[in-house]
N, CA, C and O atoms as CSV, one atom per row, in Angstrom:
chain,resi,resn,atom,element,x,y,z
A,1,UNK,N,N,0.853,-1.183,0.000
A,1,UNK,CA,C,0.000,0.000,0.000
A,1,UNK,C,C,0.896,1.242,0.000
A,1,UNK,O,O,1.827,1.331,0.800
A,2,UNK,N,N,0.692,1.954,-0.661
A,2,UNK,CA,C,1.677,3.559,-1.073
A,2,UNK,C,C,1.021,4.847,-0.386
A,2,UNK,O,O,-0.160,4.773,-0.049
A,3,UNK,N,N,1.461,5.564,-0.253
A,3,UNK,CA,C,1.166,6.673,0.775
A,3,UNK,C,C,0.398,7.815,-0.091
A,3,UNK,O,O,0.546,7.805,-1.313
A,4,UNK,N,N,-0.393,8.766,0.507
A,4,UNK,CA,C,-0.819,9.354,-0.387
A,4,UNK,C,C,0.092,10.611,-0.341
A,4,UNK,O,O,0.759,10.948,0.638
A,5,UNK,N,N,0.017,11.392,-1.778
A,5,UNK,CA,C,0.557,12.186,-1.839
A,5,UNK,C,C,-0.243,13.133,-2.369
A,5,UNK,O,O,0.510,14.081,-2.595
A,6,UNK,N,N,-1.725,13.522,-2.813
A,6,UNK,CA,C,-1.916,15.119,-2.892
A,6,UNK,C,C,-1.867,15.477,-1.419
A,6,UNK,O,O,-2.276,14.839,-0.449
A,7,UNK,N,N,-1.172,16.839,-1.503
A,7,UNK,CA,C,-0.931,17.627,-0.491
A,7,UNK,C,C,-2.358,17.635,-0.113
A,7,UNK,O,O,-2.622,16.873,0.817
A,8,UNK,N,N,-3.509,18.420,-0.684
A,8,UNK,CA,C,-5.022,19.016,-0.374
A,8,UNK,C,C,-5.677,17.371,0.115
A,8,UNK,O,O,-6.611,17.436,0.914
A,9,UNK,N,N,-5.454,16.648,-0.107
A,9,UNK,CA,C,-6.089,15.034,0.797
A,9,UNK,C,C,-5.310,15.225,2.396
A,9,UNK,O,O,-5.820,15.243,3.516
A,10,UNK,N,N,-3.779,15.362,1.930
A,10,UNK,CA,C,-3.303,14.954,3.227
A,10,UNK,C,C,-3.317,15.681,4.709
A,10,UNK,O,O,-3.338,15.236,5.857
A,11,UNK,N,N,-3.292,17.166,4.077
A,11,UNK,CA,C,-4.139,17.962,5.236
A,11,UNK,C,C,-5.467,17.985,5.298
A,11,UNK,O,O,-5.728,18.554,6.358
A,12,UNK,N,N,-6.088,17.796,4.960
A,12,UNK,CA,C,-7.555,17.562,5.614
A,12,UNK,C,C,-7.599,16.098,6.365
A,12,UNK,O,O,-8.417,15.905,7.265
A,13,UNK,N,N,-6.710,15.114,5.963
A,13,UNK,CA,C,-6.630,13.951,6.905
A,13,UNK,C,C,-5.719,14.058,7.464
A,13,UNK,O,O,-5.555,12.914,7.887
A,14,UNK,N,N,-4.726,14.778,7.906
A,14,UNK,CA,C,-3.696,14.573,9.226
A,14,UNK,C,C,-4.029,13.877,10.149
A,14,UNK,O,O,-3.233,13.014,10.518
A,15,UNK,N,N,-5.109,13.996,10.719
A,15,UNK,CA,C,-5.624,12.859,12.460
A,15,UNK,C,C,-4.771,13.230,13.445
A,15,UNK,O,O,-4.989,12.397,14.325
A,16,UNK,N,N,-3.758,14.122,13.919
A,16,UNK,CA,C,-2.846,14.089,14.658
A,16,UNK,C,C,-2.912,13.470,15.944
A,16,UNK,O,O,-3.883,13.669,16.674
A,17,UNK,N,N,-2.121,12.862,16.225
A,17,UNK,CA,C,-2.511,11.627,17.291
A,17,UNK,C,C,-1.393,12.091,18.558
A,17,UNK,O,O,-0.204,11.787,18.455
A,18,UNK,N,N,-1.862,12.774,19.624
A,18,UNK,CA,C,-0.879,13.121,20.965
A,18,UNK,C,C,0.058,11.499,21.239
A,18,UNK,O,O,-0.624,10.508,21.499
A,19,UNK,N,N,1.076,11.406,21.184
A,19,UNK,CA,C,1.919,10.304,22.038
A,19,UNK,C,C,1.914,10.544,23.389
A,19,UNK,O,O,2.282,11.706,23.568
A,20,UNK,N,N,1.720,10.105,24.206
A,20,UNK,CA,C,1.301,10.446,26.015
A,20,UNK,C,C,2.938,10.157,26.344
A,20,UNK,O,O,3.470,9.246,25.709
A,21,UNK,N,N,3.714,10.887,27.285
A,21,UNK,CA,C,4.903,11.509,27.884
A,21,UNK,C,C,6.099,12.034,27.253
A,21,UNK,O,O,6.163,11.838,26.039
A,22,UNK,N,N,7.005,12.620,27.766
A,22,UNK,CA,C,7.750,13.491,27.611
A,22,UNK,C,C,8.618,12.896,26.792
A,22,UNK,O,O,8.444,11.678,26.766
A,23,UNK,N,N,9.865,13.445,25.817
A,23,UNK,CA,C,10.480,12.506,24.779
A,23,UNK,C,C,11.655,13.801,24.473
A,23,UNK,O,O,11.428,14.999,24.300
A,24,UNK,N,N,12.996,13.050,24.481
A,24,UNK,CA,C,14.030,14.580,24.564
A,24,UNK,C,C,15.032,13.436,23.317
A,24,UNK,O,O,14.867,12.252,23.020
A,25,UNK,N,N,16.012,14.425,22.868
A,25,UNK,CA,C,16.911,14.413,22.004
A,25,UNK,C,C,18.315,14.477,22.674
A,25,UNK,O,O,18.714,15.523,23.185
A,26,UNK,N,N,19.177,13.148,22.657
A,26,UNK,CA,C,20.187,12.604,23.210
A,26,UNK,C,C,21.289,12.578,21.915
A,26,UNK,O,O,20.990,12.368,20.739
A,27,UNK,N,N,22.513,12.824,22.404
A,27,UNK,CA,C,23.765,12.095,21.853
A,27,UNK,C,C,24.652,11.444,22.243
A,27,UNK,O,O,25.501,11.990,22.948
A,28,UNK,N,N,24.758,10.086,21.927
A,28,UNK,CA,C,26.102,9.083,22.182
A,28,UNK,C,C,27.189,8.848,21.229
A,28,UNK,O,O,26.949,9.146,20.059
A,29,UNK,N,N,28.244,8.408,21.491
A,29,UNK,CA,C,28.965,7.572,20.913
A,29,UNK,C,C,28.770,6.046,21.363
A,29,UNK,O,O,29.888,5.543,21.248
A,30,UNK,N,N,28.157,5.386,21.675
A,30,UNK,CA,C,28.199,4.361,22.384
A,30,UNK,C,C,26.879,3.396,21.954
A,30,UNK,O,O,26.757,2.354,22.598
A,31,UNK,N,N,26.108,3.618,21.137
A,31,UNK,CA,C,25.211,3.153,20.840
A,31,UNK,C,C,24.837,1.409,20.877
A,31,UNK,O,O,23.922,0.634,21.158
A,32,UNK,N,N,26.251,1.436,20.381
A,32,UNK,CA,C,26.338,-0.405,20.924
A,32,UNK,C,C,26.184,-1.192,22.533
A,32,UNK,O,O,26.312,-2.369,22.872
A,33,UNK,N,N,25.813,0.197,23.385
A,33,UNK,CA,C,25.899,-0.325,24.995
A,33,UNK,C,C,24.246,0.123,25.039
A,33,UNK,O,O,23.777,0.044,26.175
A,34,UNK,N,N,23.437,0.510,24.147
A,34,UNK,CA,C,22.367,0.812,24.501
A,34,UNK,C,C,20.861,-0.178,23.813
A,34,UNK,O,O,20.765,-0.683,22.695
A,35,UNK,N,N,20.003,-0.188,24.767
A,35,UNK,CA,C,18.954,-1.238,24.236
A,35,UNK,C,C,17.867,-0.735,23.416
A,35,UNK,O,O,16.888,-0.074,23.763
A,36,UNK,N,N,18.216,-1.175,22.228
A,36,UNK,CA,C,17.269,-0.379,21.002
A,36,UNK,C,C,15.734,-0.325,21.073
A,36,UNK,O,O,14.956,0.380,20.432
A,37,UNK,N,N,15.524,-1.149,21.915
A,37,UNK,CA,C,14.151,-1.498,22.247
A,37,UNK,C,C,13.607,-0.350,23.371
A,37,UNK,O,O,12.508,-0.590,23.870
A,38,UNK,N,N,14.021,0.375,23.623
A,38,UNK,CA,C,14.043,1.174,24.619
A,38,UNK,C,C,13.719,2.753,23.651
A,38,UNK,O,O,12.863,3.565,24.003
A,39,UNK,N,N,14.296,2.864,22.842
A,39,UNK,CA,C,14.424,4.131,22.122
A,39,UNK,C,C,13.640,4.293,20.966
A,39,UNK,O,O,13.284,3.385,20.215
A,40,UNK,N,N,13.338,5.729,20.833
A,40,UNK,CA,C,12.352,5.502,19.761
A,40,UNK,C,C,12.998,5.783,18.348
A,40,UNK,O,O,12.407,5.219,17.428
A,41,UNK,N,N,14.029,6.500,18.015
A,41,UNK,CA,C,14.206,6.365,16.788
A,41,UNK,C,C,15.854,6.767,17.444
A,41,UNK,O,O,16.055,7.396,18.483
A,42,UNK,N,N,17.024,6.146,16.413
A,42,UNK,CA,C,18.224,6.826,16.312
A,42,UNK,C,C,18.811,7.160,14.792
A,42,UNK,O,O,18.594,6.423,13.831
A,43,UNK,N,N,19.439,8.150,14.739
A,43,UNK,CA,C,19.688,8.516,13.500
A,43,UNK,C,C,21.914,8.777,13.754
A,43,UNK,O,O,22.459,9.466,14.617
A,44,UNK,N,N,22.607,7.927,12.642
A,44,UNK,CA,C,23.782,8.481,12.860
A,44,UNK,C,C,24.710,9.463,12.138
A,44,UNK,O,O,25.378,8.802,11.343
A,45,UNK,N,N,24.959,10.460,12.091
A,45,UNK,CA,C,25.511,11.744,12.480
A,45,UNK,C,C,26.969,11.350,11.865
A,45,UNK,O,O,27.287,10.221,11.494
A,46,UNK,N,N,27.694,12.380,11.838
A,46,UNK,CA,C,29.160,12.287,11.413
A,46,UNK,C,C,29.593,12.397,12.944
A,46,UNK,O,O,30.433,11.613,13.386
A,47,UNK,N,N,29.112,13.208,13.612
A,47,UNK,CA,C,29.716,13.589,14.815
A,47,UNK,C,C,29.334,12.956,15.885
A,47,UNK,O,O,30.016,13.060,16.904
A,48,UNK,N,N,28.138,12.151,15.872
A,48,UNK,CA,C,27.507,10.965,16.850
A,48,UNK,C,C,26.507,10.680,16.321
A,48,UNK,O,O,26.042,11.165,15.290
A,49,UNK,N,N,25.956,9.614,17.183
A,49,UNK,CA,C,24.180,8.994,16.953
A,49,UNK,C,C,23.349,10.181,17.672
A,49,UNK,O,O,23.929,10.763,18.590
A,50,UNK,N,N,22.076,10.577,17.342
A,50,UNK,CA,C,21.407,11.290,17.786
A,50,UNK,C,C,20.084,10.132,18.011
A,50,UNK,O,O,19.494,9.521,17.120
A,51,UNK,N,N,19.860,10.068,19.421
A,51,UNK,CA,C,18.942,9.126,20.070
A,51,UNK,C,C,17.798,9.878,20.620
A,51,UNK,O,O,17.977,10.851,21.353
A,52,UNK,N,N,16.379,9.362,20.213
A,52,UNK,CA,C,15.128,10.214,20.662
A,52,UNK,C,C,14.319,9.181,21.482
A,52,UNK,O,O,13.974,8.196,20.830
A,53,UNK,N,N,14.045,9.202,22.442
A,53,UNK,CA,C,13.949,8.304,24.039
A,53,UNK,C,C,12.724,9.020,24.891
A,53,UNK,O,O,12.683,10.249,24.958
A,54,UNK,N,N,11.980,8.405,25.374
A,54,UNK,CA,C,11.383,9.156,26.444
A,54,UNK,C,C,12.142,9.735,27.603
A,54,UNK,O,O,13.221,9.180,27.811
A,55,UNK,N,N,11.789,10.842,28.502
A,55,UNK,CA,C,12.977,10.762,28.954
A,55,UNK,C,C,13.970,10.523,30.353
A,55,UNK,O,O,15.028,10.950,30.817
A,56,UNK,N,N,12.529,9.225,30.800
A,56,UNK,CA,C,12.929,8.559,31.619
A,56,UNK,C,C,13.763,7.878,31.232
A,56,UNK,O,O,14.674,7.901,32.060
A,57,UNK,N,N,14.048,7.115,30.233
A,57,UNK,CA,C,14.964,5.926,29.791
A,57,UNK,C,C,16.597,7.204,29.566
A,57,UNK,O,O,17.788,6.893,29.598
A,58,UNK,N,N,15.981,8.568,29.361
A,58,UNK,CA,C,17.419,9.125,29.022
A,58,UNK,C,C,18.006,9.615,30.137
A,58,UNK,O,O,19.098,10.183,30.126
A,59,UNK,N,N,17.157,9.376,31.373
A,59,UNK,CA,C,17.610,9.671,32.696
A,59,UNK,C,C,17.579,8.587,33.670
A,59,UNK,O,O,17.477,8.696,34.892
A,60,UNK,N,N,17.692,7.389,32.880
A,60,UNK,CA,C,17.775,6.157,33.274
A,60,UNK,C,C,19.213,5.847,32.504
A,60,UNK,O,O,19.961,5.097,33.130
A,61,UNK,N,N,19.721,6.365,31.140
A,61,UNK,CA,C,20.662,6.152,30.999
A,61,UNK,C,C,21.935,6.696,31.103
A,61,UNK,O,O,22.982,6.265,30.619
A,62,UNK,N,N,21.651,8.181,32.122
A,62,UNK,CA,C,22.721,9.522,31.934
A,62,UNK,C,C,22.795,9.911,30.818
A,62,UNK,O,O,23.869,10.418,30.493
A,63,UNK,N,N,21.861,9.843,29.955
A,63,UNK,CA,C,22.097,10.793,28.534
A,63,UNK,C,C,21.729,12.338,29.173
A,63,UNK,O,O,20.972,12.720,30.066
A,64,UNK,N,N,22.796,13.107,28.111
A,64,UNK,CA,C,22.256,14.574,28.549
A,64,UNK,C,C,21.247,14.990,27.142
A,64,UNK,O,O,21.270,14.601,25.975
A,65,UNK,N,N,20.423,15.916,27.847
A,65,UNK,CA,C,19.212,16.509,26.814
A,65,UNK,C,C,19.520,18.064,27.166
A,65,UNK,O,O,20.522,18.395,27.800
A,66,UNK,N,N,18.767,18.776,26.794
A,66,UNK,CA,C,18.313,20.286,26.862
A,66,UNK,C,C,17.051,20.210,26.518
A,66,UNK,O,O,16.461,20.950,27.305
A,67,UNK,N,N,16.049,19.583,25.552
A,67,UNK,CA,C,15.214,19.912,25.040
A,67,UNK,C,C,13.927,18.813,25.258
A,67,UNK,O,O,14.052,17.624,24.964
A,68,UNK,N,N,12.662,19.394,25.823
A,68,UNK,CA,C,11.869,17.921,26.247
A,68,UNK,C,C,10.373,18.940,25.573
A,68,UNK,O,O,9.843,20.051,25.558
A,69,UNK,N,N,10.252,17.022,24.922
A,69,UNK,CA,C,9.307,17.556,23.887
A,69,UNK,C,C,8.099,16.814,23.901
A,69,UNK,O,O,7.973,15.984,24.802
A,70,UNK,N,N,7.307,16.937,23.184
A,70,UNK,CA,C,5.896,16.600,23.204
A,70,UNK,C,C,6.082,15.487,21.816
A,70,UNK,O,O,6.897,15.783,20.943
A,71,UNK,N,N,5.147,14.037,21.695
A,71,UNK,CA,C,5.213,13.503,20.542
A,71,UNK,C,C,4.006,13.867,19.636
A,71,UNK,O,O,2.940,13.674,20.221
A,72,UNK,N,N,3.867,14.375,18.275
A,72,UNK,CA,C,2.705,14.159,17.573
A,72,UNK,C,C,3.171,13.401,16.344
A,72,UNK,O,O,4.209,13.429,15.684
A,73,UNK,N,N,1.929,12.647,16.261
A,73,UNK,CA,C,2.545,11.789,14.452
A,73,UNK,C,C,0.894,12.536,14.256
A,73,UNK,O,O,-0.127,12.915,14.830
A,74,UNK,N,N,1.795,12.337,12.618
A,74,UNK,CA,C,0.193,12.989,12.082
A,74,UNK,C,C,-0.185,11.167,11.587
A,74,UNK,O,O,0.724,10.439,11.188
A,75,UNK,N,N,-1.921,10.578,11.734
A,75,UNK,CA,C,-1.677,9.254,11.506
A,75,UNK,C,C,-2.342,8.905,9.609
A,75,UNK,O,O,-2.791,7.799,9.306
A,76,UNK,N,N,-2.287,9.621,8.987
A,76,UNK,CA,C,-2.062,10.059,7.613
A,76,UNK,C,C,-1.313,9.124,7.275
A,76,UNK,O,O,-0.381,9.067,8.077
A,77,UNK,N,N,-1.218,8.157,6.298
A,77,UNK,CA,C,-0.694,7.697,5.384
A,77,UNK,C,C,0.359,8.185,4.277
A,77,UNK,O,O,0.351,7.614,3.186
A,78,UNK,N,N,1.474,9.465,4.585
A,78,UNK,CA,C,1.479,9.779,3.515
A,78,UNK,C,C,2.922,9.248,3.237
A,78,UNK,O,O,3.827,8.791,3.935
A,79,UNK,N,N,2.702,9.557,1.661
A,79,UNK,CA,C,3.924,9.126,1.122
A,79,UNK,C,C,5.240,9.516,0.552
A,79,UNK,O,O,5.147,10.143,-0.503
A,80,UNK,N,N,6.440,9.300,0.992
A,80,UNK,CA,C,7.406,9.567,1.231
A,80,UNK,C,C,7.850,10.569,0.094
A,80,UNK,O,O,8.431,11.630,0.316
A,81,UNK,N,N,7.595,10.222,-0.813
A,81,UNK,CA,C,7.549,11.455,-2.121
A,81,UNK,C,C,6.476,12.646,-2.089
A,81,UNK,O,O,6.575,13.678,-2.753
A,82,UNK,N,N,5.690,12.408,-1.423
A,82,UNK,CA,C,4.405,13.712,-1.378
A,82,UNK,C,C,5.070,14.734,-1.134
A,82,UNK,O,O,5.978,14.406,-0.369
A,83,UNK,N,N,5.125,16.127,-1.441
A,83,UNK,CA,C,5.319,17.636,-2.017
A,83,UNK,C,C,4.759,18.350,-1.031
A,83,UNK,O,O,3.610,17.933,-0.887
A,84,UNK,N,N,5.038,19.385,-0.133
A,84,UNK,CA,C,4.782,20.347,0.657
A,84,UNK,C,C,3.812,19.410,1.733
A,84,UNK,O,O,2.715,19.926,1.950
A,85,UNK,N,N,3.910,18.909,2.002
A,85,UNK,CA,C,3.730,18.286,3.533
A,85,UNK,C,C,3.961,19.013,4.822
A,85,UNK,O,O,3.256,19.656,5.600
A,86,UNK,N,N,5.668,18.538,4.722
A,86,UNK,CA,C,6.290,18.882,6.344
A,86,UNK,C,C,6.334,21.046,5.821
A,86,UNK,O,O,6.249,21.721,6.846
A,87,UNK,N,N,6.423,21.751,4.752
A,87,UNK,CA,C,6.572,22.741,4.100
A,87,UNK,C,C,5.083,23.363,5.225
A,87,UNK,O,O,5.258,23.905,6.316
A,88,UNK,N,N,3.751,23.106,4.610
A,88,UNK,CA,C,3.094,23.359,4.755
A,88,UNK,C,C,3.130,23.348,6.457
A,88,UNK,O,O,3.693,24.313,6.975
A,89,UNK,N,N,2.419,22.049,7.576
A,89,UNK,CA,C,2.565,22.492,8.565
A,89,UNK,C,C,3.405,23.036,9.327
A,89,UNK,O,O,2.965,23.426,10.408
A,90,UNK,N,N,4.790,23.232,9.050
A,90,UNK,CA,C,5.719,23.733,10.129
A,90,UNK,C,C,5.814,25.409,9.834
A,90,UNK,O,O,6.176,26.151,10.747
A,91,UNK,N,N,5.526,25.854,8.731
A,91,UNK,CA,C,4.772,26.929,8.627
A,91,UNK,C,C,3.823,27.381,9.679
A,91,UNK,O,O,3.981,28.308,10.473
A,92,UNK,N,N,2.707,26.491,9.540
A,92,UNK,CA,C,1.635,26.950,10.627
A,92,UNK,C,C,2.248,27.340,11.942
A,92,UNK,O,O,2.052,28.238,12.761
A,93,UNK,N,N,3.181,26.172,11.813
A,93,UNK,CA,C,3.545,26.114,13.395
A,93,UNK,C,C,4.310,27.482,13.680
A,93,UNK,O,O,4.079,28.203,14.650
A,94,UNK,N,N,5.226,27.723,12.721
A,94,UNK,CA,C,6.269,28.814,13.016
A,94,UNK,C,C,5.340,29.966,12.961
A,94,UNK,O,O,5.602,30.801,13.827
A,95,UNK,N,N,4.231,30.292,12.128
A,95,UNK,CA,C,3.729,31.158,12.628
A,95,UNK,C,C,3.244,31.858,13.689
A,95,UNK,O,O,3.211,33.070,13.899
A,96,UNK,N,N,2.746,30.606,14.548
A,96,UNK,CA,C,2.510,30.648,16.032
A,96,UNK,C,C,3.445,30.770,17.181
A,96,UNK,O,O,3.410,31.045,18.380
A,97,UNK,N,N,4.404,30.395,16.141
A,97,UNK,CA,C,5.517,30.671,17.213
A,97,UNK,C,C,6.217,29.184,18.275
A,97,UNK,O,O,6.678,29.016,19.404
A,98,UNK,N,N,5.789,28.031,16.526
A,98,UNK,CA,C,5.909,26.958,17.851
A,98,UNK,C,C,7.391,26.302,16.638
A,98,UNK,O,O,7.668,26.230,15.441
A,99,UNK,N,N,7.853,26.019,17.761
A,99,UNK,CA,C,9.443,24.916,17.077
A,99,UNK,C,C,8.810,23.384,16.607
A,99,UNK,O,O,8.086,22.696,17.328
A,100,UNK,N,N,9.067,23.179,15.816
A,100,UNK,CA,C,9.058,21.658,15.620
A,100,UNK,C,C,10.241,21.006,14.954
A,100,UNK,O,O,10.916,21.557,14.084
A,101,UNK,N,N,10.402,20.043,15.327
A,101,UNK,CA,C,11.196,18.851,15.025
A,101,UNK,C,C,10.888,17.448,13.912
A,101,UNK,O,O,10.296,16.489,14.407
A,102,UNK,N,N,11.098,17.413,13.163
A,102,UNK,CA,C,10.099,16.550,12.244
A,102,UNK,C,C,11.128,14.868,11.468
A,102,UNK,O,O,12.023,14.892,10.623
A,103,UNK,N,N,10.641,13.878,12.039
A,103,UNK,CA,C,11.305,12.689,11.562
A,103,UNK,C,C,9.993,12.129,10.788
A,103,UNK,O,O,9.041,11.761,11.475
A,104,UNK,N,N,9.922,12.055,9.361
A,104,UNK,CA,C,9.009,11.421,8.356
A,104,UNK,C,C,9.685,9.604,8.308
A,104,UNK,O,O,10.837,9.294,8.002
A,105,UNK,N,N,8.762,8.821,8.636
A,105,UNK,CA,C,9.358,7.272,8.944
A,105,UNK,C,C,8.555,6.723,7.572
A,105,UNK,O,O,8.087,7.631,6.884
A,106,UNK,N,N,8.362,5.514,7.143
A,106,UNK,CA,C,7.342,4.540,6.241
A,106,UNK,C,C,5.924,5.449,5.829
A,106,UNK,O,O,5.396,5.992,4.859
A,107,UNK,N,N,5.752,5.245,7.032
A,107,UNK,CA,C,3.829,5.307,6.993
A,107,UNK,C,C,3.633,6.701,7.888
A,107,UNK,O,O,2.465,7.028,8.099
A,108,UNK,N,N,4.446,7.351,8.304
A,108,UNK,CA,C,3.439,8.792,9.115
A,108,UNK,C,C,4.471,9.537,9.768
A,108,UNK,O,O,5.266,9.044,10.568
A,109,UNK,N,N,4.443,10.660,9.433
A,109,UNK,CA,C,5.564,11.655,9.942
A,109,UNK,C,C,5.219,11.919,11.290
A,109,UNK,O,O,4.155,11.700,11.869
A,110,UNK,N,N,6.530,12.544,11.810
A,110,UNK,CA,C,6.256,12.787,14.177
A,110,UNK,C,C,6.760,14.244,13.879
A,110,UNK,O,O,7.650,14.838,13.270
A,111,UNK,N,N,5.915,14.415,14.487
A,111,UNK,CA,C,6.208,16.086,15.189
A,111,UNK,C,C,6.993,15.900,16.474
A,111,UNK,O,O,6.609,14.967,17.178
A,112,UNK,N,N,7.752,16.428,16.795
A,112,UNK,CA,C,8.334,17.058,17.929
A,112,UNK,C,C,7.948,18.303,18.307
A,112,UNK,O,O,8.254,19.057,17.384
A,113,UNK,N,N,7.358,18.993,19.319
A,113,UNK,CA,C,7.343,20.167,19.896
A,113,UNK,C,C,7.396,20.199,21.251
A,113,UNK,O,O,7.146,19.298,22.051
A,114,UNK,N,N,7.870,21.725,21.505
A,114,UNK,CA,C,8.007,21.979,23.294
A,114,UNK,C,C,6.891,21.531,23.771
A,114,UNK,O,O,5.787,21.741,23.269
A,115,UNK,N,N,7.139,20.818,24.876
A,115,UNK,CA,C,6.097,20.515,25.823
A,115,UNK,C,C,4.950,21.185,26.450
A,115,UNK,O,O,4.006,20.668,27.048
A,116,UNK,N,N,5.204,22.492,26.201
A,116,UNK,CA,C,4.459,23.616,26.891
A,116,UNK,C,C,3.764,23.747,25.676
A,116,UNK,O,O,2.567,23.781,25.960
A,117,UNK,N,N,3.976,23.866,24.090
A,117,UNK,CA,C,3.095,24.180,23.106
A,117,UNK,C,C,2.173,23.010,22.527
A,117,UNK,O,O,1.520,22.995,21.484
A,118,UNK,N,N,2.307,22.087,23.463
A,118,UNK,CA,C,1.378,20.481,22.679
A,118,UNK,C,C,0.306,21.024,22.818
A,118,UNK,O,O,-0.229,20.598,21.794
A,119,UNK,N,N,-0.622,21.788,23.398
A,119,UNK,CA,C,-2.041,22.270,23.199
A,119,UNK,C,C,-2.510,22.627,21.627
A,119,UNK,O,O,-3.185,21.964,20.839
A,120,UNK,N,N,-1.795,24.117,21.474
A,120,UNK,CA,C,-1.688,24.474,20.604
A,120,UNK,C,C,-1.024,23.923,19.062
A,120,UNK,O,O,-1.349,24.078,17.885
A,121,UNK,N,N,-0.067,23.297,19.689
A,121,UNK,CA,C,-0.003,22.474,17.856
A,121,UNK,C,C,-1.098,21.957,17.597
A,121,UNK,O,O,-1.988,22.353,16.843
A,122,UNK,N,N,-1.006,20.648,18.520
A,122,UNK,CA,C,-2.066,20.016,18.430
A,122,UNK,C,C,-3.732,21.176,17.604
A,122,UNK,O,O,-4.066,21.033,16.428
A,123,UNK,N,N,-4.207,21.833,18.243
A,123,UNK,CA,C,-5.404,22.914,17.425
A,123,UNK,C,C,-4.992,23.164,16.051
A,123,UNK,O,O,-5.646,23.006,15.020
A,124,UNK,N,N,-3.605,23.648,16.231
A,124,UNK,CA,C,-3.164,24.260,14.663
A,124,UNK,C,C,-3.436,23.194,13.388
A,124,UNK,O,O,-4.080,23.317,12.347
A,125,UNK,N,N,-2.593,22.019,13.993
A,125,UNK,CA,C,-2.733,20.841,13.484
A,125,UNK,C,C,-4.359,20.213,12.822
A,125,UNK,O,O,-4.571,19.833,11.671
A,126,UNK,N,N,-5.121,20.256,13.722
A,126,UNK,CA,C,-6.647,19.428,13.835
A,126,UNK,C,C,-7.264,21.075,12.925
A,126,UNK,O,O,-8.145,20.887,12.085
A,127,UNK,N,N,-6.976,21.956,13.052
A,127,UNK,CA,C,-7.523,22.942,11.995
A,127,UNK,C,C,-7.558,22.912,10.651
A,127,UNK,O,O,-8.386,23.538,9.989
A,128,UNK,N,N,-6.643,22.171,10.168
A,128,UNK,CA,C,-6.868,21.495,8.690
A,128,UNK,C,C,-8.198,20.836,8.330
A,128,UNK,O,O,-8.876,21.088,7.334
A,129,UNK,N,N,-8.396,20.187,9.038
A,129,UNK,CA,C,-9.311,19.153,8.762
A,129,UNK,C,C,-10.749,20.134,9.093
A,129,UNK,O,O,-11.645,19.335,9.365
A,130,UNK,N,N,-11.033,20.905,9.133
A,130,UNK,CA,C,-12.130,21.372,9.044
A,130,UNK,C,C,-12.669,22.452,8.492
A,130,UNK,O,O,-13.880,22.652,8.583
């Protein structure tokens, strides 16, 4: 099954779906001492792995963070070639004044935002669709 890609389908179906607790952005060199099953996505870097964890597990593992964030996936189907997607909402967002963080996986892109603005994405977000 292939993802959709008109832009005008995929915002009116975003669905944005809250992930329930806190989730921060880690760096190791060490990735081989850590349990993948534990983490939610790692990506590797020239300069390290960048590990995204809830962030008990990153204060379960002495990882250092600065930044603790809120999870949204939009639960949209879309597809990895689709055209002004992540363009379109992080716009919204920056208009409002909100940061996001954006990892597009298979089947449904994640928002990252400050913890304090998950209300409000979240609205900005669900405002498409209506």
């Amino acid at each position: 099954m292939s993802g959709e890609k008109n832009l005008k389908t995929l915002l009116k179906t975003l669905k944005p779906k809250h992930n329930l607790g806190e989730f921060v952005f880690c760096k190791t060199d060490h990735r081989n001492q850590i349990n993948l099953s534990q983490i939610i996505m790692t990506f590797r870097e020239e300069e390290s792995t960048t590990i995204i964890a809830k962030k008990e597990v990153a204060d379960q593992l002495n990882l250092d963070y600065t930044f603790i964030a809120s999870w949204i996936t939009l639960t949209v189907h879309s597809s990895l070639e689709a055209v002004g997607l992540t363009a379109a909402f992080s716009e919204a967002l920056s208009k409002n004044g909100i940061s996001c963080n954006v990892v597009a996986a298979y089947y449904h892109d994640h928002i990252f935002v400050d913890i304090k603005d998950t209300t409000k994405a979240l609205d900005i977000l669900n405002s498409y669709s209506k």
